[in-house]
C-alpha positions as CSV (number, residue, x, y, z in Angstrom):
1,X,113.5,105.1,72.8
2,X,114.5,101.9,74.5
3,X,111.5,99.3,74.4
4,X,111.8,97.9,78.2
5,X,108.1,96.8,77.9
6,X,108.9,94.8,74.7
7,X,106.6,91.9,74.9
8,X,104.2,93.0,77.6
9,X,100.4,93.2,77.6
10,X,98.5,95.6,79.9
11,X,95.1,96.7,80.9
12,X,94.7,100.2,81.7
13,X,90.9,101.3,83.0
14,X,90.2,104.4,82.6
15,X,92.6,105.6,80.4
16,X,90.6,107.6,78.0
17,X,92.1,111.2,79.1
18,X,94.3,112.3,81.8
19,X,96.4,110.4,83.8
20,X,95.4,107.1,82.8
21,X,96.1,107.9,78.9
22,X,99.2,109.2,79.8
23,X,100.4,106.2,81.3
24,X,98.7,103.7,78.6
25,X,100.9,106.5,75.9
26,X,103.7,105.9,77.7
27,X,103.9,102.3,78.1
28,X,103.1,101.6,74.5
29,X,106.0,103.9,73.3
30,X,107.6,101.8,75.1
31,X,107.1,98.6,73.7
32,X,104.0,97.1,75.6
33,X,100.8,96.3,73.9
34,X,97.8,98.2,75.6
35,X,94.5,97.3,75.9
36,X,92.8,100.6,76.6
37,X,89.5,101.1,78.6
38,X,87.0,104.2,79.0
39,X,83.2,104.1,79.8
40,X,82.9,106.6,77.0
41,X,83.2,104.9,73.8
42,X,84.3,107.4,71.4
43,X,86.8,108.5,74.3
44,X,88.4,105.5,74.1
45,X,88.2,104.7,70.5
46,X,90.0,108.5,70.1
47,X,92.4,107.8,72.9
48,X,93.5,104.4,70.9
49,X,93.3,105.7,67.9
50,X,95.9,108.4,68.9
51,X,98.5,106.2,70.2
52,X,98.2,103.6,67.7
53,X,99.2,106.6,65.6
54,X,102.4,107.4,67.5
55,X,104.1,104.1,66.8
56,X,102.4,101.8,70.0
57,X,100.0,99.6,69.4
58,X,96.8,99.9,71.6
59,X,93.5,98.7,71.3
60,X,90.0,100.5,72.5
61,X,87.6,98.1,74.6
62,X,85.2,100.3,76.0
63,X,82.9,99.5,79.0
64,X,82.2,99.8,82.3
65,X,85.2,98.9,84.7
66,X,83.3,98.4,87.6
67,X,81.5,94.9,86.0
68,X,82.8,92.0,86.8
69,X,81.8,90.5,83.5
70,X,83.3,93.2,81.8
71,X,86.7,92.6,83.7
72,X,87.0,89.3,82.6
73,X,86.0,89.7,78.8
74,X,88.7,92.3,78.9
75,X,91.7,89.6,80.4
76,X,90.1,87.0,78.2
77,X,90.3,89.3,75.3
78,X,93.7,90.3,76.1
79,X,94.6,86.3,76.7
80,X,92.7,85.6,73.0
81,X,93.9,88.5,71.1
82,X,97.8,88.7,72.5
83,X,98.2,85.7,74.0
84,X,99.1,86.9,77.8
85,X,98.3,89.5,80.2
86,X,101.2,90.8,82.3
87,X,100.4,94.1,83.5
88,X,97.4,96.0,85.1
89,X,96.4,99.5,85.9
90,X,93.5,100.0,87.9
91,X,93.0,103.8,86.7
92,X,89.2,104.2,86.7
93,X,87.5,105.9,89.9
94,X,84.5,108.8,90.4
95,X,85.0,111.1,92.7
96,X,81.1,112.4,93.7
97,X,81.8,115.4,96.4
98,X,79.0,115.6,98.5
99,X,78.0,116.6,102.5
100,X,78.9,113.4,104.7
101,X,75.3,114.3,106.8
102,X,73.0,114.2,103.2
103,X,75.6,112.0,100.8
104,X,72.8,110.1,99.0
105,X,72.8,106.1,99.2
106,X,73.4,105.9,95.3
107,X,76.4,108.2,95.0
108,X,78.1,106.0,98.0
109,X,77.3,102.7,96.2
110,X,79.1,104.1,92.8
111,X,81.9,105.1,94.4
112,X,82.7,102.2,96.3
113,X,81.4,100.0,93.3
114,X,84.3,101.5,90.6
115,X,86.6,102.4,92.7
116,X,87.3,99.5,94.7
117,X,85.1,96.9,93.6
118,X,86.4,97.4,89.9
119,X,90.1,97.5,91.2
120,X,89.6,94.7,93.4
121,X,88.5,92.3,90.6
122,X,90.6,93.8,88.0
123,X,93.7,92.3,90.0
124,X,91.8,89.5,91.0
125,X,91.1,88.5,86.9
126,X,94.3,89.1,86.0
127,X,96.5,88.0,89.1
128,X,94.6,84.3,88.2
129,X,95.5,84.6,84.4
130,X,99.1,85.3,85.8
131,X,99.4,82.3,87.9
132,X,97.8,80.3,85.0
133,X,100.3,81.8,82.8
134,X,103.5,81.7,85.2
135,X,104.7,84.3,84.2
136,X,104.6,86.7,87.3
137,X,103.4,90.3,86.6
138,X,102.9,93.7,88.0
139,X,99.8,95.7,89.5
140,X,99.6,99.2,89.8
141,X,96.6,101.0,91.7
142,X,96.1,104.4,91.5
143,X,94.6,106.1,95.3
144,X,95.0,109.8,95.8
145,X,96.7,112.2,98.4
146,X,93.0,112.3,100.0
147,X,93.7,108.8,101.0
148,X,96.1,110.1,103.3
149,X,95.0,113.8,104.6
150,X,91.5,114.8,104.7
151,X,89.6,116.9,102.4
152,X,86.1,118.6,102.9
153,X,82.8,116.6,101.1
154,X,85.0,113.6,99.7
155,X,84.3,110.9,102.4
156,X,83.2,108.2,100.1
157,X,85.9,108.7,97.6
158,X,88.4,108.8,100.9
159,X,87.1,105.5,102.2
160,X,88.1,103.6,98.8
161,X,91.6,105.0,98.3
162,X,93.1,104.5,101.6
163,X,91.3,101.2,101.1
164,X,93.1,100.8,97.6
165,X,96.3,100.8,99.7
166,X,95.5,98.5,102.1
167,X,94.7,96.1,99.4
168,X,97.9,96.9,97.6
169,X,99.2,95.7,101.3
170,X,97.3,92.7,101.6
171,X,97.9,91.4,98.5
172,X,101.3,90.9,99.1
173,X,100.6,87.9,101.4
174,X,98.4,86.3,98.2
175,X,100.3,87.4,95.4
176,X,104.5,87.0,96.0
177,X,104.1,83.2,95.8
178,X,103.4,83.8,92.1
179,X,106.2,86.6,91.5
180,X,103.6,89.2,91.2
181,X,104.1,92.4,92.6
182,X,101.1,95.1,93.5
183,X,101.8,98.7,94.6
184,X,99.7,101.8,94.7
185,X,100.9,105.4,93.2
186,X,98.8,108.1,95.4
187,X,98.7,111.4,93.2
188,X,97.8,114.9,94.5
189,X,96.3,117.4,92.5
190,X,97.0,116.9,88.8
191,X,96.9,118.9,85.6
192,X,93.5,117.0,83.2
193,X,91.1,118.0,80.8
194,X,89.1,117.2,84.1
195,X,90.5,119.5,86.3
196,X,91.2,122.1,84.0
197,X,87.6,123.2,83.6
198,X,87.5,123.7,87.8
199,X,87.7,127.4,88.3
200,X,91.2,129.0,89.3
201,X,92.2,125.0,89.4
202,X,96.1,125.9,88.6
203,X,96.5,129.0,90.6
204,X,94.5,127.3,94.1
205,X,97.0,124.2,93.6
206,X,100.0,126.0,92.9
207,X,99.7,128.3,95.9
208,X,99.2,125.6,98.4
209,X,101.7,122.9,96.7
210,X,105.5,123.1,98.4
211,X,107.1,123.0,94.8
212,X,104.9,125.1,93.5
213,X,102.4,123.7,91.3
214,X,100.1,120.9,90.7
215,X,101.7,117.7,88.8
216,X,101.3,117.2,85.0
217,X,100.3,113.9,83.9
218,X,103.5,112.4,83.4
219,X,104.2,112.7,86.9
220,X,102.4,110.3,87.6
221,X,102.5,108.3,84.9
222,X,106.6,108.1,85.5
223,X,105.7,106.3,88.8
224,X,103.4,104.2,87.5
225,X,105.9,102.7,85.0
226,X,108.7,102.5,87.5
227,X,106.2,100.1,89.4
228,X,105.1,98.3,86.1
229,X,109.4,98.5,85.1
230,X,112.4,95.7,86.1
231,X,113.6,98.4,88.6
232,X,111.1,97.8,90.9
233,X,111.5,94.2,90.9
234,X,111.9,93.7,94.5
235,X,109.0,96.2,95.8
236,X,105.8,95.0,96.6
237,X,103.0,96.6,98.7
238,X,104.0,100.0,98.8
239,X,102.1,103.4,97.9
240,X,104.0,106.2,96.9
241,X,102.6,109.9,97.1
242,X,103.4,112.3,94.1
243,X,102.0,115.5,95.7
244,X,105.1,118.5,94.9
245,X,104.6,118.0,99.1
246,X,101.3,118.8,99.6
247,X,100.7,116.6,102.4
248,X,103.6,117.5,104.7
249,X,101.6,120.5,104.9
250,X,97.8,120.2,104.0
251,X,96.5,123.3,103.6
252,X,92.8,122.9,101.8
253,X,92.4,124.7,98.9
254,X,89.4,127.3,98.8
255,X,86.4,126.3,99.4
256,X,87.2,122.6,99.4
């Protein structure tokens, strides 16, 4: 396989299962070093473990992506240990459905805390460690479909991935100067171990999705690295939907 990421260091949050382990799998097969994080420490340790194992080299730090302490440990631990930083995933984000008339003040403030907060100062960290650096670099968010077309109970989580894309956007205007680009990949409903354990998860998706099924991991995680690869070089700011077409359409699935 051809290394194109030979010489790269990324940060990947939430990367433990799913779509963020996918993408942190793919980029170290790839060549890049990966600094892999999960809240759940023996998820990440496994999920580290298990690429190390494949040929990439990756590296658990477990913690909580949503503290700004934390963020910076990580870039100063990937500075320390590797000697740059050059590539960022901002994976991590809760979803907490809930009623918009009774969505309790607690669930609001976790949402927005991880979601945005945690990707906000995840590319802040590492966009200043890439200026130090001058070596340019790439940042990837990852939003959702639903910060495009409406879905019933997931307000909060709405709120922070359209506003994910707007800061993709915005941070074109801060971050070009430096040769650092910042896009956003907006998935629709994807194939986890998270979604998986919803019931009649595949059949819903499949019967409302244009091409006829929900994406796999590596659907997304083939956007991602086109954004993180050379031959995006000259995109910035742009959010790309990976839906099989859902939202030309928008039908909700039951009872959602």
């Amino acid at each position: 396989m051809h290394k194109i990421f030979e010489g790269h260091v990324a940060i990947i949050t939430g990367a433990g299962q799913g779509i963020g382990f996918e993408i942190a799998r793919q980029l170290c097969l790839k060549g890049a070093t990966v600094i892999l994080n999960d809240s759940d420490v023996a998820l990440a340790d496994k999920a580290a473990a298990t690429i190390s194992a494949s040929g990439g080299l990756c590296v658990a730090m477990p913690g909580d992506a949503s503290n700004v302490g934390f963020i910076k440990t990580m870039v100063g631990f990937a500075v320390n240990t590797f000697g740059s930083i050059t590539m960022a995933v901002a994976n991590a984000g809760l979803s907490l459905y809930g009623n918009f008339f009774e969505y309790p003040e607690e669930d609001f403030d976790k949402v927005m805390k991880l979601n945005l907060g945690g990707s906000f100062y995840l590319a802040q960290a590492v966009a200043n460690q890439m200026i130090k650096q001058k070596s340019g670099g790439s940042i990837v968010f990852v939003s959702s479909v639903v910060g495009h077309q409406a879905l019933k109970d997931l307000a909060a989580y709405a709120i922070t991935k359209a506003g994910l894309e707007m800061l993709a956007k915005n941070l074109v205007v801060e971050l070009s100067p430096h040769n650092i680009s910042v896009n956003a990949v907006a998935p629709g409903a994807t194939l986890t171990e998270r979604t998986l354990t919803f019931d009649d998860y595949v059949n819903a998706w499949s019967a409302i999705t244009p091409m006829g099924r929900p994406a796999n991991v590596d659907d997304i995680a083939n956007a991602v690295l086109f954004f993180l690869s050379p031959a995006s070089r000259h995109i910035t700011g742009q959010s790309l939907v990976i839906d099989g077409g859902w939202t030309s359409i928008s039908p909700a699935p039951p009872n959602k």
